[in-house]
C-alpha positions in Angstrom: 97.8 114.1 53.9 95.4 111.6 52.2 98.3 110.6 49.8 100.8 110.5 52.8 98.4 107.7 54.5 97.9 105.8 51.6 101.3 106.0 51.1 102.7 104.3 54.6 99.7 102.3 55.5 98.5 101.3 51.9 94.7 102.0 52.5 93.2 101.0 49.6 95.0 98.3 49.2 93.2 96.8 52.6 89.8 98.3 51.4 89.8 101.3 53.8 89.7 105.1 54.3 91.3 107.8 56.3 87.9 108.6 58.2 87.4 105.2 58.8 90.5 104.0 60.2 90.8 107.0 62.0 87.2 106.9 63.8 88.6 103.0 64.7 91.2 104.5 66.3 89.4 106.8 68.2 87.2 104.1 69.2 89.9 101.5 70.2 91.2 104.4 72.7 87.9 104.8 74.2 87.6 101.0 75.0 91.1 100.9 76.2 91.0 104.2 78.2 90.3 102.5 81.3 93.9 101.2 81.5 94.6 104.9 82.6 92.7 104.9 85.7 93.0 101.2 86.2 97.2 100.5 86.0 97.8 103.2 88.4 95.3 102.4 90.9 97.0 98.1 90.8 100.2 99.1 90.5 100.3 101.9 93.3 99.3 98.9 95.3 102.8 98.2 94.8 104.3 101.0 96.0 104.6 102.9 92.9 103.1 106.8 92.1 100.2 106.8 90.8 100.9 109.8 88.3 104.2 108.3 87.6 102.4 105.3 86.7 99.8 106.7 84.2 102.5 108.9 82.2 104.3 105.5 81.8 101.5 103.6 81.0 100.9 106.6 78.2 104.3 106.4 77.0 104.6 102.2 76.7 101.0 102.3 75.1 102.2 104.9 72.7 105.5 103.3 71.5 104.5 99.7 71.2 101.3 101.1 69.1 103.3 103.1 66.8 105.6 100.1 66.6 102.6 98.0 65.8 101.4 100.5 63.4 104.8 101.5 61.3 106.2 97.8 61.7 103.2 95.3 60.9 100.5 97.7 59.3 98.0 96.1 61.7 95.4 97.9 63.5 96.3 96.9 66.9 96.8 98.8 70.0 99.0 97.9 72.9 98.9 98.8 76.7 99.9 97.6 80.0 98.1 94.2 80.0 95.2 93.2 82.7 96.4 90.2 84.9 100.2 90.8 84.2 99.6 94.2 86.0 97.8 92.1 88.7 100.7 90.0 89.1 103.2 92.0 89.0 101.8 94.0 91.9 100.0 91.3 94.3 101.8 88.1 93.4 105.7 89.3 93.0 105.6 92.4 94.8 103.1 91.4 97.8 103.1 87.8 97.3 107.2 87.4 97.2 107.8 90.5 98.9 110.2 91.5 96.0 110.9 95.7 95.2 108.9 96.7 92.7 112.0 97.8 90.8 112.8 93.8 90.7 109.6 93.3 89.0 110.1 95.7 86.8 113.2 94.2 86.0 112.0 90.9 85.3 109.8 92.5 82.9 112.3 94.3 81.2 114.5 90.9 80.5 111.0 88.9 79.5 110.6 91.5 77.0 114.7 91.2 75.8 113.6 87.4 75.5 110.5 88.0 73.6 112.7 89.8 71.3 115.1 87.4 70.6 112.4 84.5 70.4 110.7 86.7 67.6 114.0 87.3 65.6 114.2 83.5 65.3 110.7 82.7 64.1 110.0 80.6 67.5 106.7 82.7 68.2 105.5 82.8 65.0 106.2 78.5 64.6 104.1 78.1 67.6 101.1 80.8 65.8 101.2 78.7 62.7 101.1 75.2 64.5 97.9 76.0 66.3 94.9 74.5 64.1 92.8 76.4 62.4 89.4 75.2 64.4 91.4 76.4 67.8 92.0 79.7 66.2 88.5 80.1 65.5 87.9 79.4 69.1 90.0 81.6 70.7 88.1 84.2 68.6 84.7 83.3 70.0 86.3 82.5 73.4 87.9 85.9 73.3 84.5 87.3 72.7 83.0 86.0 75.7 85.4 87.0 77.9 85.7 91.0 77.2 82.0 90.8 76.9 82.4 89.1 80.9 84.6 92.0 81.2 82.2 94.6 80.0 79.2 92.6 82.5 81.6 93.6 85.3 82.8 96.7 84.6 79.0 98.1 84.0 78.3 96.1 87.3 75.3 94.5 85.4 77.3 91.2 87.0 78.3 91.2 90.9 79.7 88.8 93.0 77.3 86.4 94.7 78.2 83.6 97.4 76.0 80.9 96.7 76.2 81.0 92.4 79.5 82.8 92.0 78.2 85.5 90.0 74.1 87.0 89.4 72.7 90.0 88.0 72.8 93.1 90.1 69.7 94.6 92.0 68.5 97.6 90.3 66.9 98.9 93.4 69.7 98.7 95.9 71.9 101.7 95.9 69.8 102.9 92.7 71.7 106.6 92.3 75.0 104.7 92.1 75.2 101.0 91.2 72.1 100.4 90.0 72.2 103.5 87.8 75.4 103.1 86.0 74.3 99.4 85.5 70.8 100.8 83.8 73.2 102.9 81.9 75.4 100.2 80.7 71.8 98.3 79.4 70.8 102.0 77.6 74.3 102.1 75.8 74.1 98.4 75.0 70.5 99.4 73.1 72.1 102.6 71.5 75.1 100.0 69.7 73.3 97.9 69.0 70.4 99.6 67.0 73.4 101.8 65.8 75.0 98.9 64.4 72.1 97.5 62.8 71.2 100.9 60.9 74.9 100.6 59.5 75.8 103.6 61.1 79.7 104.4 60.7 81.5 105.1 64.0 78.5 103.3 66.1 80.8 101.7 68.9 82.0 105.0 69.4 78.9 106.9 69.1 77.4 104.7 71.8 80.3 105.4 74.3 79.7 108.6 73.5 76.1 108.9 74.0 76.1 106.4 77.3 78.6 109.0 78.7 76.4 112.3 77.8 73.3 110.4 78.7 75.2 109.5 82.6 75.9 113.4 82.7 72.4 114.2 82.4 71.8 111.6 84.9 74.1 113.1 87.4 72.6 117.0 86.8 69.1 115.4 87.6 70.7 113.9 90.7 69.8 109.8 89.4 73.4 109.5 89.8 74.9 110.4 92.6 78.9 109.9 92.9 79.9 108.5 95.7 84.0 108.5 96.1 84.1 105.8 98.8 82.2 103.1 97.2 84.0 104.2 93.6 81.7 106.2 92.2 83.2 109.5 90.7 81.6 112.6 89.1 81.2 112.1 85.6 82.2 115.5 84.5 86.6 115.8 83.6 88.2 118.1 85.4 90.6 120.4 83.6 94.1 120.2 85.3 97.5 119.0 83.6 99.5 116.3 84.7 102.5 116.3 87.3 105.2 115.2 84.3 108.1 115.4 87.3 106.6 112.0 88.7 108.0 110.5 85.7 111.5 110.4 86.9 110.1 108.1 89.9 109.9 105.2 87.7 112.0 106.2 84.7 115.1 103.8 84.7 114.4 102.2 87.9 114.5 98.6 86.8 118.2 99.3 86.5 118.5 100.8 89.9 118.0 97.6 92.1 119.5 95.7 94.7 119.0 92.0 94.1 120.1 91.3 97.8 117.7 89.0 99.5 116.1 88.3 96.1 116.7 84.6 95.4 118.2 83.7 91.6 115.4 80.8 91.2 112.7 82.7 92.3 113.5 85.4 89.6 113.8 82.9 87.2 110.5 82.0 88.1 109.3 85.0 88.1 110.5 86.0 84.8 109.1 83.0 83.2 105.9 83.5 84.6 105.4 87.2 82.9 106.6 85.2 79.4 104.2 82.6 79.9 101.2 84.2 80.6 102.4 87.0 78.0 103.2 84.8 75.0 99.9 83.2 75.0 97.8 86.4 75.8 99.6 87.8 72.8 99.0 85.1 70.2 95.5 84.8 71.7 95.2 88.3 71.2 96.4 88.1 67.9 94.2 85.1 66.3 91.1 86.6 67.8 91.2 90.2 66.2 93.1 88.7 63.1 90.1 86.4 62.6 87.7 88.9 63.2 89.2 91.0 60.9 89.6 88.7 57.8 93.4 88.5 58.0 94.3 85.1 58.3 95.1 83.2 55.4 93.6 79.7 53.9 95.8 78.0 56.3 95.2 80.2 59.9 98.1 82.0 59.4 98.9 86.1 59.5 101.4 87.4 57.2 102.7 89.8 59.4 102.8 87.8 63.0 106.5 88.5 63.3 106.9 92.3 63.0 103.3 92.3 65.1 105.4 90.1 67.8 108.5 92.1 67.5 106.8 95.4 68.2 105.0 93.9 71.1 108.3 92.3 72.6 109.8 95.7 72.2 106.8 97.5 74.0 107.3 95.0 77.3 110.6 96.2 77.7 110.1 99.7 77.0 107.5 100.1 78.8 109.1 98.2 81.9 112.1 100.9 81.6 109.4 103.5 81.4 108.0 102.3 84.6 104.7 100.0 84.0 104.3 95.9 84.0 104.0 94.4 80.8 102.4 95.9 77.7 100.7 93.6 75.6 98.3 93.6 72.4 94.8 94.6 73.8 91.5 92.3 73.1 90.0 96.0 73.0 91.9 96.5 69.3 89.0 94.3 68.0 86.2 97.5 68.8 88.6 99.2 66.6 88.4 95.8 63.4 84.7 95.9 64.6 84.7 100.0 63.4 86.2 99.2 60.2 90.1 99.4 61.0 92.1 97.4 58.7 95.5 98.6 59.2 98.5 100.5 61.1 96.3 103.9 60.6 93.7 102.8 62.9 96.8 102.3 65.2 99.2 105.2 65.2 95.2 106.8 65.9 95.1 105.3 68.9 99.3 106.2 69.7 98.6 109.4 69.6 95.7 109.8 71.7 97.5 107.8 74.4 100.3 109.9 74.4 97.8 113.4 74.3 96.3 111.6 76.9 99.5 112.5 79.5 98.5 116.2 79.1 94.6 116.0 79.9 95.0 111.9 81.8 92.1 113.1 83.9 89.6 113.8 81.1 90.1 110.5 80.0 90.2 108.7 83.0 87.1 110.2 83.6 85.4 108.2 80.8 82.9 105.8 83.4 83.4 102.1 82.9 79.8 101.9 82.5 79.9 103.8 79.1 82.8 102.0 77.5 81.6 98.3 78.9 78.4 98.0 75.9 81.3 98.1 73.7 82.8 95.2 74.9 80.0 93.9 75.2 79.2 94.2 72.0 82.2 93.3 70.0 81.9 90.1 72.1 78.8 89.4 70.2 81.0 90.6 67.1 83.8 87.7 67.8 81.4 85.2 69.2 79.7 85.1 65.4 82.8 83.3 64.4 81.7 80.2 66.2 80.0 79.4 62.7 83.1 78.9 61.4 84.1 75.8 63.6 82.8 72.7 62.0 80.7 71.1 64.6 79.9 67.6 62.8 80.3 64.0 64.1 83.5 63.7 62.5 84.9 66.6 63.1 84.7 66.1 67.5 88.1 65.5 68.0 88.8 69.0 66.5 85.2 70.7 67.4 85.5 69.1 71.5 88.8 70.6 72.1 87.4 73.7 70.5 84.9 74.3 72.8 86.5 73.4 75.4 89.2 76.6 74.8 85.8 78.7 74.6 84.9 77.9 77.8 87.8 78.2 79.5 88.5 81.5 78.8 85.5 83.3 80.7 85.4 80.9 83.4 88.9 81.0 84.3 89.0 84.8 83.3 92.1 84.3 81.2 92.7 83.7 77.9 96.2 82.1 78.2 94.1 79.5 80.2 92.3 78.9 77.5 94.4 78.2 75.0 96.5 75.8 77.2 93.5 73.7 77.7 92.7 74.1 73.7 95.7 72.9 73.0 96.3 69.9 75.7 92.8 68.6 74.4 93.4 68.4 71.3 96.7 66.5 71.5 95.1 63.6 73.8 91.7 64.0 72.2 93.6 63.2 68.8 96.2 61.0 69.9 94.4 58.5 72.0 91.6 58.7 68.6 94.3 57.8 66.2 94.6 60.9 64.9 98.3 61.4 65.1 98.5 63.0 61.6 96.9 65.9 62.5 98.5 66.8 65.3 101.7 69.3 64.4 105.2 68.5 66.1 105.4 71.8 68.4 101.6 71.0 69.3 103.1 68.2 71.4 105.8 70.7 73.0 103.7 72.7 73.8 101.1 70.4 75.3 103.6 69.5 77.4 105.1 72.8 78.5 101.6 73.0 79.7 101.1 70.4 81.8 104.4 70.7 83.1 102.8 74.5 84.1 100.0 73.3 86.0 101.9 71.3 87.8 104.8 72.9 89.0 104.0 76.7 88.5 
């Protein structure tokens, strides 16, 4: 089997081991394991079956992983992306009033255009054009915003009126909120000292642990669920998965009537999904790529196009499957953080999603608070690429622009924003300092395309 592995995925080659790019994969599924509770629960919001949902959420995360995995050798894991899920079901389906078998459609086509924009190198021009100081950023920007991610999903960080967002109150509703969040701070410690000792597997360990230790909690009655407020037994229950809902999704992006559904506004929409997914992905992409040491002199990854392929062909599986877009998951970097170098670490996680269809609710039942001081932690991870950007006197019109995409991304909870105001930035910043030479020709595209975004989309 060893010989097999080393065989397809060239181990040693990328410095690696079976055990350790397999315990990345486990521990890439258990930070992206909340996309089986969560993708249902938006996209039902839509209309759709929830079961029917999660099997096809399962079945697009497994194929655009194994895609991942036997076409680019890179340890990243796909699922149906956060946001696009979100506006496929409020914005086109609510918003517009569209079917969601129109949405689904739409998705189906962005992916057909992904495709095609991959074959011809068009992706992988615009990955190479960004500079190498905005890559860095998206890495450390990337960081802080699944560690924001992590803060919420722990509930460590709640909404507040009057400063947008404060630190929970321990005391109020102690045997639910306040106990998971005390939980989250527990299984931050565990990680972290994990870590430290050089402990293999300690990401997944301390999901591990925060989960056992919230069971004990839950026997001793400190936690208390509470099904109302969103606060479910921590213990899995045992019962297999409904696999006739599939055929309620299954194909139904072909089965439409486009009556009432103006040509424009699906343009629109269509364009929207391949906006928002094009620079999620090649976000994505730089920030784990980074973190993992696999970027060239010159910024670049030698496989971005079969990683984009496999990721174009994932959105329109998946949308014929029966789930908004799948995408390459900011969670693939607990995975690089555990050690995983290549597509081993990846078909790990394929399979798990697709074992997951047969036991979905023991993995759903992994609590967000045990699988947020992961991300919280691989935030840190990313964030210690910040070093890397040059931060000298004359170095501000690259180092200003820089920061600026690091910002962005947590504040305006999106990573695509953050790139578009990296990269806008940096071609004024540059231009109006004289800089022209160091700005690249499709910089100015898509600086451009941008603006032109924000002001009619």
């Amino acid at each position: 089997m060893n010989k097999m592995f080393e065989k397809v995925f060239k181990l040693k080659e990328n410095k690696t081991n079976t055990k350790t790019e397999i315990i990345a994969g486990i521990t890439t599924f258990m930070t992206m394991a909340y996309i089986l509770a969560v993708n249902p629960s938006i996209l039902s919001e839509a209309g759709m079956d929830k079961t029917a949902v999660l099997i096809a959420t399962c079945l697009a995360s497994f194929v655009g992983t194994a895609c991942m995995a036997f076409m680019a050798n890179l340890p990243f894991a796909l699922s149906a992306g956060m946001g696009l899920n979100a506006f496929f079901a409020y914005t086109v389906v609510i918003g517009y009033g569209y079917p969601w078998q129109v949405a689904l459609l739409a998705v189906f086509i962005e992916g057909l255009i992904f495709i095609a924009l991959s074959l011809t190198k068009v992706r992988e021009a615009i990955f190479d054009s960004i500079p190498l100081s905005l890559k860095k950023a998206v890495s450390v920007g990337i960081g802080l915003f699944i560690a924001f991610i992590g803060l919420q999903n722990s509930g460590l960080v709640i909404k507040n009126d009057s400063t947008l967002v404060s630190i929970i109150n321990f005391t109020d509703n102690f045997n639910t909120a306040g106990i998971s969040a005390l939980l989250a701070v527990i299984g931050i410690f565990i990680t972290a000292v994990l870590y430290i000792k050089k402990v293999k597997g300690s990401i997944l360990i301390g999901i591990i642990a925060t989960w056992l230790i919230g069971m004990l909690c839950q026997v001793c009655g400190l936690y208390v669920p509470a099904p109302d407020a969103g606060f479910y037994s921590l213990f899995p229950t045992f019962q297999m998965t409904d696999f006739s809902k599939i055929g309620e999704t299954f194909g139904q992006c072909f089965n439409i009537d486009m009556n009432g559904v103006g040509i424009f506004n699906f343009i629109v929409v269509i364009f929207s999904f391949l906006f928002v997914d094009l620079f999620d992905t090649l976000g994505t992409l730089i920030g784990v790529s980074t973190k993992a040491d696999m970027l060239d002199k010159d910024g670049k990854l030698a496989k971005i196009k079969p990683a984009l392929l496999a990721d174009s062909i994932a959105t329109s599986a998946g949308a014929v499957f029966g789930t908004s877009t799948t995408t390459t998951f900011v969670e693939s970097s607990a995975g690089v953080a555990a050690g995983g170098r290549t597509g081993l670490t990846a078909i790990t996680t394929a399979v798990l999603f697709l074992i997951s269809i047969l036991f979905a609710p023991i993995f759903t039942a992994i609590p967000s608070f045990a699988t947020a001081p992961a991300l919280i932690f691989v935030g840190f991870l990313m964030f210690t690429t910040i070093s890397e950007i040059k931060l000298t006197d004359n170095n501000y019109a690259s180092a200003i622009p820089a920061y600026l995409c690091v910002l962005a991304m947590p504040m305006f909870y999106s990573i695509a924003e953050g790139i578009s105001i990296g990269v806008i930035s940096y071609v004024l910043i540059n231009l109006v300092c004289g800089k022209k030479k160091d700005i690249n020709s499709i910089m100015y595209v898509l600086a451009v395309l941008f603006i032109l975004k924000y002001i009619f989309l």
